[in-house]
C-alpha positions as CSV (number, residue, x, y, z in Angstrom):
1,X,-55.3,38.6,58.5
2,X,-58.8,38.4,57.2
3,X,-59.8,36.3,54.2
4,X,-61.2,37.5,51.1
5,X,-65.5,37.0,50.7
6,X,-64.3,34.4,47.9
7,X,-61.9,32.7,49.1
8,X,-63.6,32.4,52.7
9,X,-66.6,30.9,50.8
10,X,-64.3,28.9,48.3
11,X,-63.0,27.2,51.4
12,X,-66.1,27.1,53.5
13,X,-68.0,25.3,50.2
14,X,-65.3,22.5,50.0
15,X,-65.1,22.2,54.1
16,X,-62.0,19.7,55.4
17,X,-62.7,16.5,53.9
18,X,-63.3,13.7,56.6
19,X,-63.2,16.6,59.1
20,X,-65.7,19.5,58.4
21,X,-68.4,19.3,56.0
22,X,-68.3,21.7,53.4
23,X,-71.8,24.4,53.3
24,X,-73.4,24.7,50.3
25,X,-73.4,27.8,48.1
26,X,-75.8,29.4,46.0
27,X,-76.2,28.1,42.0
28,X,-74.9,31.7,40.9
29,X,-71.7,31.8,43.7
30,X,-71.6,28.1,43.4
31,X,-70.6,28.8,39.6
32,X,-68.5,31.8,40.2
33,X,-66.0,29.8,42.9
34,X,-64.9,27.3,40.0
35,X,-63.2,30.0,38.2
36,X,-61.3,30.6,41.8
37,X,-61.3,26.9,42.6
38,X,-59.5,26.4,38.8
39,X,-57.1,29.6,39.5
40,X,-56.2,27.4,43.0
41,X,-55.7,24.5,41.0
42,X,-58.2,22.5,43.4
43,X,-61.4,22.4,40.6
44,X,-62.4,18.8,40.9
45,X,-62.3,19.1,44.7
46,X,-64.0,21.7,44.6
47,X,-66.9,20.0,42.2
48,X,-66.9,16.9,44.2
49,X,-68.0,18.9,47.5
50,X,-71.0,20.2,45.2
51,X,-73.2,18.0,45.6
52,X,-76.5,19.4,45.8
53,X,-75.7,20.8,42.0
54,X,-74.4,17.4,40.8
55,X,-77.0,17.6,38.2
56,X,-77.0,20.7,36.5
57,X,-75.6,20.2,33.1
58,X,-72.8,22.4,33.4
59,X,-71.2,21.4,36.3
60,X,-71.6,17.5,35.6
61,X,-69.7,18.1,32.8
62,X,-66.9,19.9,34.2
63,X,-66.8,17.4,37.0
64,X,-66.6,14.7,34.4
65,X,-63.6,16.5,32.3
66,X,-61.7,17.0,35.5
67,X,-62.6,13.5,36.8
68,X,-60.6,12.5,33.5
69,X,-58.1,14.7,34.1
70,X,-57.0,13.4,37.1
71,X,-57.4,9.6,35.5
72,X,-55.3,10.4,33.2
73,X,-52.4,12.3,35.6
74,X,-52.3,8.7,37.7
75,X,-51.9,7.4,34.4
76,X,-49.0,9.3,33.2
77,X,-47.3,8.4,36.7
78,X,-47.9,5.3,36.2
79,X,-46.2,5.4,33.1
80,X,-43.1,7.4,33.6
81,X,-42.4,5.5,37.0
82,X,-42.6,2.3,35.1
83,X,-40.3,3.8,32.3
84,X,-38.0,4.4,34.6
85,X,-38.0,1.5,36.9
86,X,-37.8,-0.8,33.3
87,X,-34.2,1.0,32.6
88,X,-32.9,1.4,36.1
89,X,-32.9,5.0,36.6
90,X,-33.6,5.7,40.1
91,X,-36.3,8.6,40.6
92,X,-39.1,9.9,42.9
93,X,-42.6,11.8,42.3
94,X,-42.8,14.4,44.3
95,X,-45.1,17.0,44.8
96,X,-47.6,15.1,42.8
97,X,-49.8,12.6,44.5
98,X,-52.4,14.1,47.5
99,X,-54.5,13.7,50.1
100,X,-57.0,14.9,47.4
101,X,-57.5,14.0,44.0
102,X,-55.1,16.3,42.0
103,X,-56.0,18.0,38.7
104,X,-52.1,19.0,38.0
105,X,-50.7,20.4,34.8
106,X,-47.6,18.2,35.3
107,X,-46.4,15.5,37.5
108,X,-42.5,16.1,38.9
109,X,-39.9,13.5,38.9
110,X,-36.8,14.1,40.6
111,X,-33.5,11.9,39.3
112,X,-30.9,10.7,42.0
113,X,-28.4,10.8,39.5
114,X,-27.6,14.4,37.3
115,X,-26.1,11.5,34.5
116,X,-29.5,10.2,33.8
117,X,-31.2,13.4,32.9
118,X,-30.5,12.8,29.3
119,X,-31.1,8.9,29.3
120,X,-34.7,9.8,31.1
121,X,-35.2,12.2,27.8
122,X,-34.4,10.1,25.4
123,X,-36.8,7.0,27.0
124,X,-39.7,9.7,27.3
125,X,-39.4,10.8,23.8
126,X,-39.2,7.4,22.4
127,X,-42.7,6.7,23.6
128,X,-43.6,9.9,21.6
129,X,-43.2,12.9,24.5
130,X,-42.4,16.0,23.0
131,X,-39.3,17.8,24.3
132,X,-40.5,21.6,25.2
133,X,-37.3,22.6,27.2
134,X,-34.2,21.9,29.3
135,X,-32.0,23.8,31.8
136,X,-29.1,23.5,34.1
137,X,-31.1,21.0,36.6
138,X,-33.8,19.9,34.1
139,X,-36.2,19.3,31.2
140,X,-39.8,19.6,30.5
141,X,-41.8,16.8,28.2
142,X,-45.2,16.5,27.0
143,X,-47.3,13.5,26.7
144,X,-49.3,14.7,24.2
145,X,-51.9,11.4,25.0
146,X,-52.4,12.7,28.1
147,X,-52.1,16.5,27.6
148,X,-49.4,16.7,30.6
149,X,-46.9,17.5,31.3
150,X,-43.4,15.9,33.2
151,X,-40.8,17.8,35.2
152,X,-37.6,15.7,34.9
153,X,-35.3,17.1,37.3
154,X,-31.8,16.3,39.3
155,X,-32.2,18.9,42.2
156,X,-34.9,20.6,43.6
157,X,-34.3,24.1,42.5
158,X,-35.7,27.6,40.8
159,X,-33.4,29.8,38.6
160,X,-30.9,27.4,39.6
161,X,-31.1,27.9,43.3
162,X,-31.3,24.9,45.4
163,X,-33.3,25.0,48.0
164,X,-34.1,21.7,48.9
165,X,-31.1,19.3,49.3
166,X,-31.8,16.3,47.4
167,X,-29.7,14.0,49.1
168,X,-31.8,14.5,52.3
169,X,-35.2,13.8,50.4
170,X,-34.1,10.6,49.1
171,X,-33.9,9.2,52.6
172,X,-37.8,9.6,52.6
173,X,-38.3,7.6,50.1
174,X,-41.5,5.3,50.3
175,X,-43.9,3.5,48.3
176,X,-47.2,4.1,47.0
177,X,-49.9,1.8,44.9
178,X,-51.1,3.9,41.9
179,X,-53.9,2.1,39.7
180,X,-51.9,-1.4,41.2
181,X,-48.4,-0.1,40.4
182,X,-45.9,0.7,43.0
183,X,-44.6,4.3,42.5
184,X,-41.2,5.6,44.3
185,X,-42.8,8.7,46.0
186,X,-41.6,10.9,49.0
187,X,-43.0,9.9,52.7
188,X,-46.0,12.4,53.5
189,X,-43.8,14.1,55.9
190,X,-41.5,14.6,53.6
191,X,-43.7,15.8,50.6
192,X,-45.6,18.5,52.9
193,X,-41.6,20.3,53.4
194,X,-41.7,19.7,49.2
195,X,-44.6,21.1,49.2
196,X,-43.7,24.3,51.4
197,X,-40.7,25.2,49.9
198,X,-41.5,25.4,46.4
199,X,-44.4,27.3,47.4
200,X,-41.9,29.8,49.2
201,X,-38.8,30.2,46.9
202,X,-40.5,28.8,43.7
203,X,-43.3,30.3,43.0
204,X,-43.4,32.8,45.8
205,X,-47.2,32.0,46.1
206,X,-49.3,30.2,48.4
207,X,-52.6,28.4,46.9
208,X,-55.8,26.8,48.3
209,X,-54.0,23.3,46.7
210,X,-50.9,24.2,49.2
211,X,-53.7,24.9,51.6
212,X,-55.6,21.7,51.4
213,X,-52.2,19.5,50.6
214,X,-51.3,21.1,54.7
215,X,-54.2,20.9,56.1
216,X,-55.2,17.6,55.2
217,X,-51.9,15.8,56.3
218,X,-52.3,17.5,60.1
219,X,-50.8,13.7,61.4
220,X,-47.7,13.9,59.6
221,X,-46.5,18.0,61.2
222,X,-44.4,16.3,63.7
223,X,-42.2,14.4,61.4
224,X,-42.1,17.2,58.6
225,X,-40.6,19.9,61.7
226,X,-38.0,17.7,62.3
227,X,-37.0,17.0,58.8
228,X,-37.3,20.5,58.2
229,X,-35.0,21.2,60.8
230,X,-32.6,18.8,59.0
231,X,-33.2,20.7,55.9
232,X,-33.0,24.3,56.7
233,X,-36.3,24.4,55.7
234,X,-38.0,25.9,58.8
235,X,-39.0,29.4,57.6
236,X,-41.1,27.9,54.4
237,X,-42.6,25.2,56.4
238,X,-43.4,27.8,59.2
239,X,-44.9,30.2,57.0
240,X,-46.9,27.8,55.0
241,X,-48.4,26.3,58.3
242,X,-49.1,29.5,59.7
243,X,-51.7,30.5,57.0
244,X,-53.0,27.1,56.6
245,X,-53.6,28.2,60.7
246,X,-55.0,31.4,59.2
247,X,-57.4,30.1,57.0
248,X,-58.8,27.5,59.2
249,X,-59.7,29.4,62.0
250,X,-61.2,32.1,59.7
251,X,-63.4,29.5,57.9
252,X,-64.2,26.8,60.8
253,X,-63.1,28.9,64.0
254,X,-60.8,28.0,66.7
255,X,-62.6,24.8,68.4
256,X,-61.5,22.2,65.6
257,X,-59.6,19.1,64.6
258,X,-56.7,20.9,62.5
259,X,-56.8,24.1,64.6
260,X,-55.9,22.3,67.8
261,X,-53.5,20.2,66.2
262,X,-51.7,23.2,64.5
263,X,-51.8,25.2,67.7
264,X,-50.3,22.1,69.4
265,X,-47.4,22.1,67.0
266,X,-46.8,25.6,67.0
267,X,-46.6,25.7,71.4
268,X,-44.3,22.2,71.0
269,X,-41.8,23.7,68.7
270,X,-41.8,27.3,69.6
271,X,-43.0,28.9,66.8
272,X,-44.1,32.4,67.6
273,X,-46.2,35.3,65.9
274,X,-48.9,32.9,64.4
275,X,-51.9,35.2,64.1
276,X,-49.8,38.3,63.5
277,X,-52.0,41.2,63.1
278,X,-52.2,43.0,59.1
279,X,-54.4,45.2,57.1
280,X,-53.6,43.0,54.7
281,X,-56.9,40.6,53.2
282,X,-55.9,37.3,52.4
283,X,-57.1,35.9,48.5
284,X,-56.1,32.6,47.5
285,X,-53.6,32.7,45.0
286,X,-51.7,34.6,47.7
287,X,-48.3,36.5,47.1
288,X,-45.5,36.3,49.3
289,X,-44.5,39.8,50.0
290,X,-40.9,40.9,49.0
291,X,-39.7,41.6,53.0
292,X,-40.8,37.6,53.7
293,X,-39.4,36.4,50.3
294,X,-35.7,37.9,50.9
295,X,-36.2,36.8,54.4
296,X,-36.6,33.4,53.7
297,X,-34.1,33.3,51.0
298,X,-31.3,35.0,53.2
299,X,-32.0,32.8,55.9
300,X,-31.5,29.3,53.3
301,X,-28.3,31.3,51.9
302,X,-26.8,31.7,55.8
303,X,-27.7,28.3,56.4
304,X,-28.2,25.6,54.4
305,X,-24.4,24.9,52.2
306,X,-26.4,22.9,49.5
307,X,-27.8,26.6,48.6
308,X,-24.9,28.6,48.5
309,X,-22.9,26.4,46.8
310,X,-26.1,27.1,43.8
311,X,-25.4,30.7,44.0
312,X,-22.6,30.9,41.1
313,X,-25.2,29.1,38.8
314,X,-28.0,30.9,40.1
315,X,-25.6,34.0,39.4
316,X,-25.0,32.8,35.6
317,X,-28.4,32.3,34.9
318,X,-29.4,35.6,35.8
319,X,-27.2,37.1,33.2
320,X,-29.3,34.9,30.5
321,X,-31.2,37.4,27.7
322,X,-34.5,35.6,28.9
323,X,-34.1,35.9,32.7
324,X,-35.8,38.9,33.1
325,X,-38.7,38.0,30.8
326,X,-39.6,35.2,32.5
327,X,-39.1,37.0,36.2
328,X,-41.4,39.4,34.8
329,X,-44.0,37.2,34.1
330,X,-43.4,35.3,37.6
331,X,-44.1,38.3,39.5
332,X,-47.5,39.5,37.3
333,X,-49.3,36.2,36.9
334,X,-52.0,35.5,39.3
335,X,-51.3,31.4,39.6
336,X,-49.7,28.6,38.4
């Protein structure tokens, strides 16, 4: 699968931090790629790798607004974890903190218990969140100080489809200092299968920020197999390792770091068809294509009893007037 010219160069401007430097594009392309890198949800990254332009007006002050973006997402962690921790509700962030500075639109919390989904509310919007929604598994609430964002949520699902068993996250439970407050976050093991599977049977889309959360936790692809295993989580974790294999060796070639540790992985756990040949060009936001998205889901349905025992409410919510207005917008939009 070759890459898109844009995405090729997206990558190839940012490089693999602490591994490959990024090349330098020109001003005009250099310009163009934030629109991409902002699409891929990777923009300050991206400006941070620019630094031969770190003066020019325009993208100092975009690398300034995104620097306080992602200030104020570690604040909002922060917060929410200590909100939480202060009334005893035991929680994780996951799928939030990365081996890059993140410039999220939310941060994700996920609840141990389904009974404290409405306590967490209540907390959040008496330090002046705004409710936007709730679901089955869920609610959404906006800190309107910080123009976020949070995902309070008591399974890892989408349309009410469980595809990640909470039970077996919260045994990977660690933590992590965040501006000198300890945060209740997944292992980085765990968070890369997080991280795959709601790329897979979420939003059925692969980024250059699923990219560059993969291929900048290379050490921890041992661990995350296992669990995976554990998980019946395999196929997402495959696929998303196989184009993060893709995309390195088109942008940095065979003879690297995270190419060699990837090919390692892949020989040691016997995972086959890695550079399968397509017509098919590869932009970042990919699309997973319908034959790999019912594969993967029949696959989780056969195996994994945490997903099938979803299926009646997965089943009810389909038959919701706004089901297929939102799955319509789902499969148009180009991110996320």
């Amino acid at each position: 699968m070759k890459m898109g010219e844009d995405t090729l160069l997206l990558i190839k401007s940012i490089g693999l931090p602490g591994i490959i430097e990024g090349e330098n594009s020109p001003l005009n392309k250099a310009l163009s790629l934030l629109q991409l890198a902002e699409l891929n949800k990777i923009p300050l990254l991206y400006l941070e790798s620019l630094r031969k332009f770190r003066k020019h007006p325009f993208l100092k002050a975009q690398l300034s607004r995104y620097k306080n973006k992602h200030r104020k997402t570690l604040e909002l962690t922060v917060l929410v974890s200590s909100l939480l921790e202060e009334f005893g509700i035991p929680y994780m962030i996951f799928k939030t903190l990365k081996p890059y500075p993140p410039t999220l639109a939310d941060i994700d919390v996920l609840l141990w218990l389904s009974k404290d989904l409405t306590k967490a509310s209540h907390i959040l919007e008496d330090r002046g969140f705004k409710p936007l929604n709730r679901d089955l598994y869920g609610s959404t609430m906006l800190s309107l100080d910080h123009s976020l964002n949070v995902d309070l949520t008591t399974e890892v699902a989408a349309s009410s489809f469980i595809y990640l068993d909470k039970s077996l996250l919260f045994k990977h439970v660690t933590q992590v200092k965040v501006n000198g407050f300890k945060v209740q976050t997944l292992q980085p093991h765990a968070d890369l299968v997080a991280v795959a599977t709601h790329s897979l049977y979420k939003e059925q889309m692969y980024t250059a920020s699923d990219y560059y959360t993969l291929a900048l936790s290379s050490q921890h692809y041992q661990e995350a197999s296992k669990l995976a295993e554990n998980t019946h989580t395999k196929f997402a974790l495959e696929t998303a390792l196989k184009l993060t294999h893709n995309i390195t060796i088109n942008a940095f070639g065979p003879s690297n770091p995270l190419a060699t540790r990837l090919k390692s992985l892949f020989r040691d756990t016997g995972v086959v068809n890695v550079t399968a040949s397509t017509n098919r060009s590869l932009h970042l936001p990919m699309k997973y294509t319908p034959h790999l998205l019912m594969r993967g889901l029949l696959e989780k349905i056969l195996e994994d009893p945490a997903s099938r025992g979803s299926l009646p409410s997965t089943l009810k919510s389909a038959f919701n007037s706004k089901f297929f207005t939102k799955l319509s917008e789902h499969i148009t939009r180009k991110g996320y």
